[in-house]
N, C-alpha and C positions, 0 to 999 in steps of 0.2 A: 534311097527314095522313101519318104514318110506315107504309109500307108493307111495309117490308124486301127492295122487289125489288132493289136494288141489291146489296146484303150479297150476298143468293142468287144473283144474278148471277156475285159474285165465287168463291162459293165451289163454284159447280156448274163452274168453270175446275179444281179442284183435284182434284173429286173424279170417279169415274169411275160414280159412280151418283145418278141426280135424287135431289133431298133430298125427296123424297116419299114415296119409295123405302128411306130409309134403316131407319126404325122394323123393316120388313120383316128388310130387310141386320142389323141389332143382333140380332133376335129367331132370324135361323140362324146368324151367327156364335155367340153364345150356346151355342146344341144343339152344336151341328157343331162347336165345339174341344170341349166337356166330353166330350160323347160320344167326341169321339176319345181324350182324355188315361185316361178314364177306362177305355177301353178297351186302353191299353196297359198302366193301374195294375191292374186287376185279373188280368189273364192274367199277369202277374208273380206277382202274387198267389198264382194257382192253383200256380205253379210255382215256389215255396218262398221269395218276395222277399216282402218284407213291409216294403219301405224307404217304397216312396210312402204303403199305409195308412198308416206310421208319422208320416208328414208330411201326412196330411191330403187326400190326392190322389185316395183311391179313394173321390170323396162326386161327386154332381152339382149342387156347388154353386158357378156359372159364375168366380165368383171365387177360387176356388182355382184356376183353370188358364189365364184371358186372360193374354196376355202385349201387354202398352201396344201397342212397336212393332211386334209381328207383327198385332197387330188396325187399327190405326193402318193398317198397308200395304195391308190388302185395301180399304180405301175408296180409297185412293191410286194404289193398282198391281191391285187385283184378287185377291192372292195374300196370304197370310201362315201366320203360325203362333201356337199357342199356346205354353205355358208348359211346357216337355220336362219327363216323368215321369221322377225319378227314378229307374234300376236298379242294381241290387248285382249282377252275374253269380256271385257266390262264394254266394250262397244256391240257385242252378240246378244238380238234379241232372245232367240232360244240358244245359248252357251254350248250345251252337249250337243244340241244337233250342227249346231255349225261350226264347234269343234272339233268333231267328227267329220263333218266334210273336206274343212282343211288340211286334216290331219290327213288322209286316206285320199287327196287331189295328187301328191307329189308321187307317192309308188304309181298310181291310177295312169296317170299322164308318161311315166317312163315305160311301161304295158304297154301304152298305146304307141309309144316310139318303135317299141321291137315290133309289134303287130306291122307297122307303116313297112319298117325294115325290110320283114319277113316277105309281106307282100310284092314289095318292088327285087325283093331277091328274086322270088317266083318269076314275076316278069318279066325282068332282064336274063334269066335264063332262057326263055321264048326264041331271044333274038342274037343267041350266038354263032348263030348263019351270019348275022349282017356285023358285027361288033368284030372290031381285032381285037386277036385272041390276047394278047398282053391284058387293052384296055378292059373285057369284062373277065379278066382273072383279076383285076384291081380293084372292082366293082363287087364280085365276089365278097373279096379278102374283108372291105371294107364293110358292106353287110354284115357279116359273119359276127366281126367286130360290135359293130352298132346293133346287132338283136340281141348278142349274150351280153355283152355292158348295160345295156338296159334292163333285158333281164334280171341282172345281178342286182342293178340299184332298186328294180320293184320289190325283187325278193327282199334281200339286206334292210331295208328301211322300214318291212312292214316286223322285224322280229322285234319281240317286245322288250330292249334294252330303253333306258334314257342315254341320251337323247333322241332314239331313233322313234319314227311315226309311228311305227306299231305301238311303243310304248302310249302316247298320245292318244291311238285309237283306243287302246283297254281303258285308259281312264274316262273316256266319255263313254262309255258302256257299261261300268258296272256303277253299284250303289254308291253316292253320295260319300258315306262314311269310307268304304275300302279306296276311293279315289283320295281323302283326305290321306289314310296312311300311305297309299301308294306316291304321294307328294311328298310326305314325311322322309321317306327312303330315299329319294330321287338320288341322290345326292350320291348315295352308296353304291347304288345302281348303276352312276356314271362310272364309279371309281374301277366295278368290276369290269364295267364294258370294254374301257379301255386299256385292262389288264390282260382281257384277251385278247382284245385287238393286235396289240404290241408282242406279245409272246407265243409260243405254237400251239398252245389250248385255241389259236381260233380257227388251226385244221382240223380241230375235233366237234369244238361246238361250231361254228360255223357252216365249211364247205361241204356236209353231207346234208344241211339243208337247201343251201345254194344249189349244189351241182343237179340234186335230185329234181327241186323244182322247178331250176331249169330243165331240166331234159323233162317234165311232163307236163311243163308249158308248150313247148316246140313239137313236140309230140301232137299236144293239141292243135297248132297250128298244121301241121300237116294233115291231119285228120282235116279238118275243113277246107281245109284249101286245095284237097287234092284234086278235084276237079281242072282248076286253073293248072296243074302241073302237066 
C-alpha cells in the first residue's frame, strides 16, 4: 500500500516548513506579496506614475506579482520576494519624496498584515469556548504563519541590499551625489546580495536581523494589545 511517507520524508529535508503546513504558507504568501507590490503600484500611482497600472500591476491578482524564485526561497530559506513593481521616477513631481513613499509602501503595508494577523489571533482566542478545538488550532497555526511571514517580508525588504526597498529608501535620503554613486554600484550590490542569498553567509548576515526584529516587533504587539488578551 503506497503511503507517501517516504517522498515526505524526503522533502520536509528541503523544506523549512511541515508540508502540512504549506496550504497555510501558499495562502500568505499569496496576500503578503500582492499586497505589498500592490502597494507600491499604487502610491506611484497617486504620485503621477502610472507605468505599473499601465502593465497590469496595480490589480490583486496573485499572479501578476509572484516571482518563481523569490517564492521558491521562502519554503527553502524562509525569505523571499516577489515580482519588483515597475517605477518611472520622471512622472514624480517631487522625485525623493515620492520615491521615498513608494519605496517604504511595500514593507509598510506587509506591518500592517501581521498587525491585522496579530489582532484577529487575539481574538479568536477569546472564543475557544465556542470554536472546535481542531478548527481554532488551524486558525491558530495559520495566524502564527501569516504574522512572522509578514513580518519576515517587512523586515527583509527594508535591509539596504539592491534590489531590496530599503536600498531604495537610502537612496532618496541622502545627498544627490552619494545617490548618484550608490546607482553606480547597484549592479555590484545585486551581485553580492544574491551571493548570500544562495549560500549560508545569509544565516550569518541575515536571520540575526530577521529573527531579532521579529521577536521585538511581536513583543510590541503584545505590549499594546494586552489589554484585549
Amino acid at each position: 500500500m503506497y503511503t507517501g511517507k517516504r517522498e515526505n520524508a524526503i522533502l520536509d529535508r528541503f523544506l523549512i516548513y511541515p508540508l502540512e503546513m504549506i496550504p497555510y504558507v501558499v495562502l500568505t504568501l499569496a496576500a503578503a506579496f500582492t499586497v505589498h507590490e500592490v502597494a507600491h503600484a499604487y502610491v506611484a500611482y497617486k504620485f503621477g506614475d502610472e507605468t505599473a497600472k499601465r502593465q497590469g500591476r496595480l490589480t490583486l491578482n496573485p499572479l501578476k506579482h509572484l516571482d518563481p524564485f523569490g517564492t521558491i526561497l521562502i519554503f527553502l530559506m524562509g525569505f523571499g520576494w516577489a515580482k519588483p513593481v515597475p517605477v518611472n521616477r520622471f512622472y514624480f513631481i517631487k522625485p525623493r519624496l515620492a520615491g521615498f513613499l513608494v519605496s517604504i509602501a511595500g514593507p509598510i503595508s506587509n506591518l500592517v498584515l501581521a498587525l491585522l494577523g496579530f489582532v484577529l489571533l487575539v481574538l479568536s482566542a477569546k472564543l475557544t469556548s465556542v470554536l472546535p478545538t481542531a478548527f481554532y488550532h488551524g486558525l491558530f497555526q495559520f495566524f502564527t504563519i501569516w504574522i512572522n511571514l509578514n513580518l519576515l517580508l517587512f523586515l527583509f525588504n527594508l535591509m539596504p541590499f539592491p534590489p531590496l526597498d530599503g536600498f531604495r529608501v537610502i537612496q532618496d535620503v541622502v545627498a544627490p551625489d552619494v545617490r548618484a554613486k550608490l546607482t553606480k554600484y547597484e549592479a555590484y550590490g545585486s551581485i553580492v546580495f544574491l551571493i548570500i542569498v544562495i549560500t549560508p553567509l545569509g544565516q550569518y548576515v541575515f536571520w540575526p536581523f530577521l529573527n531579532d526584529g521579529r521577536e521585538l516587533i511581536i513583543s510590541i504587539f503584545n505590549i499594546v494589545f494586552r489589554p484585549l488578551m
